[in-house]
C-alpha positions as CSV (number, residue, x, y, z in Angstrom):
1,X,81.7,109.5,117.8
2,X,81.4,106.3,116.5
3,X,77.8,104.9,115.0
4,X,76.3,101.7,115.6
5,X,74.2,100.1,113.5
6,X,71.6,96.9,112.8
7,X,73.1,94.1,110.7
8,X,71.7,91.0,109.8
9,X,73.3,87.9,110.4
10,X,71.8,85.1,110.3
11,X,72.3,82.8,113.1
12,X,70.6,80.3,115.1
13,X,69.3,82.6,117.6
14,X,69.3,86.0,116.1
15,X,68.5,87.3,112.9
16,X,70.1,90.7,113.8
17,X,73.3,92.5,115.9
18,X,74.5,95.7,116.5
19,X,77.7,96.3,115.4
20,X,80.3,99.1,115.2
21,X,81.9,97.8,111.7
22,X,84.7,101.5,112.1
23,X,86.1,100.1,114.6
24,X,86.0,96.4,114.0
25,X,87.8,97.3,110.8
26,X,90.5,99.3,112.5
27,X,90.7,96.6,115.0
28,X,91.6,94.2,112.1
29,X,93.8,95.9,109.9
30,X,96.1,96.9,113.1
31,X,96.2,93.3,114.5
32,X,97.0,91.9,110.9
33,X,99.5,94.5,110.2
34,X,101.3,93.3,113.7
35,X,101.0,90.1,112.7
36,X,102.0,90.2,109.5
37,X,105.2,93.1,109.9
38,X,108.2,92.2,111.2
39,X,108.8,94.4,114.0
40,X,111.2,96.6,112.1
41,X,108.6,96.9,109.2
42,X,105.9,97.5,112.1
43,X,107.5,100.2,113.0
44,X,108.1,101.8,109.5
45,X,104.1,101.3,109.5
46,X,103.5,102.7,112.7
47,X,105.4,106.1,112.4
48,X,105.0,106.6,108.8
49,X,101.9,105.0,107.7
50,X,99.4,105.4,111.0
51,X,101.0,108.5,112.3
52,X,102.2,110.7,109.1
53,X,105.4,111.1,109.6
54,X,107.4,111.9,106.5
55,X,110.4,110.0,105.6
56,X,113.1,112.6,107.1
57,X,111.6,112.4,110.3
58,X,111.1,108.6,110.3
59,X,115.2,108.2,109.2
60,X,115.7,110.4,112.0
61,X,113.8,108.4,114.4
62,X,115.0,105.7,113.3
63,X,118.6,106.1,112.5
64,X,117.9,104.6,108.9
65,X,119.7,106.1,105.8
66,X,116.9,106.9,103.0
67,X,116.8,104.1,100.7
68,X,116.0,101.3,103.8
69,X,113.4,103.5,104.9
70,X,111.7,103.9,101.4
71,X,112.4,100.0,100.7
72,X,111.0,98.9,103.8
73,X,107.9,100.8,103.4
74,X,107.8,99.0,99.4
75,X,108.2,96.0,101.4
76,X,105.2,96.8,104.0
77,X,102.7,98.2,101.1
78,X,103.4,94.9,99.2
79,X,103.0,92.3,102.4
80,X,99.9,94.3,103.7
81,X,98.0,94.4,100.2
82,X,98.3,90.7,99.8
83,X,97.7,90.1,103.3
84,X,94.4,91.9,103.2
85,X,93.2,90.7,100.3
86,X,93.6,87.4,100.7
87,X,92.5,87.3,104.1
88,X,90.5,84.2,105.1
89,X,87.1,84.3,105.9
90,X,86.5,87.9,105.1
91,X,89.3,90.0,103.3
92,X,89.6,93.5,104.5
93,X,89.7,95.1,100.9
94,X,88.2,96.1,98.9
95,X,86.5,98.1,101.8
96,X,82.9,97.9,100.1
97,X,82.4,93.9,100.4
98,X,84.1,94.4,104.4
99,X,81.2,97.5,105.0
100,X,78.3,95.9,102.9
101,X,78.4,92.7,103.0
102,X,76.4,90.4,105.2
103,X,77.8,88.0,107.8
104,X,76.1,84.8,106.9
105,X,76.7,80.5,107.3
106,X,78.8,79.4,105.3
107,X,76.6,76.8,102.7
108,X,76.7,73.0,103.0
109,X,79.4,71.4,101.0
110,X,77.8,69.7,97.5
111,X,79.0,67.5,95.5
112,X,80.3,69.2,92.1
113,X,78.4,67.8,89.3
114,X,81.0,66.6,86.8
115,X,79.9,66.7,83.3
116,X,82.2,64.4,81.2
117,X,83.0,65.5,77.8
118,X,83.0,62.8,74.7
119,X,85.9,61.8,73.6
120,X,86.9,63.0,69.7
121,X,86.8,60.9,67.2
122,X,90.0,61.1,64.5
123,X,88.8,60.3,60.9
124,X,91.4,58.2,59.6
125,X,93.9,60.0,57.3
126,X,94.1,59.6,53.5
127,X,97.4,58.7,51.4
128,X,97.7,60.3,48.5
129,X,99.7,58.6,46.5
């Protein structure tokens, strides 16, 4: 059973929403991963990644020596963790800012205040003669 619970998110008309944040997370990370995967890779992360096969299985399955199975699933783990880190507006790792975090507007662009720095002054240099 999944839980539901109160979050606060400040909108116009609603300070707070259920949500059920499990599955909006699975949601996510399986839509991104399709996304993301070509649909070779996608299925390297399908069978092996969401449903635990192991690798002699998979290369079964798939009619894939060994080292293509194990480099395609380098290739996945490395496309997937930059994918979900970088993930614009909310990154789906590290898990604790996607669980605990609040939903909230994004702030009003200000203007940067720009501090310039003076300019050094070079003391002329001596000849020695």
């Amino acid at each position: 059973m999944s839980k539901v619970t109160l979050t606060l998110c400040a909108g116009k008309d609603r300070k707070l929403t259920w949500v059920r944040k499990d599955e909006d997370y699975v949601a996510d990370f399986c839509l991104v991963s399709r996304r993301t995967l070509t649909d070779f890779e996608h299925m390297v992360f399908r069978s092996h990644f969401l449903l635990g096969a192991d690798w002699r299985l998979c290369c079964r399955q798939m009619k894939i020596d060994r080292g293509t199975f194990f480099h395609a699933v380098y290739r996945v783990e490395q496309k997937l963790g930059r994918v979900f880190r970088e993930l614009q507006p909310y990154s789906l790792y590290p898990l604790d800012q996607y669980f605990g975090g609040t939903v909230r507007k994004a702030a009003p662009l200000t203007r940067a205040a720009v501090i310039e720095m003076p300019k050094p002054v070079f003391a002329p240099l001596l000849k020695i003669a």
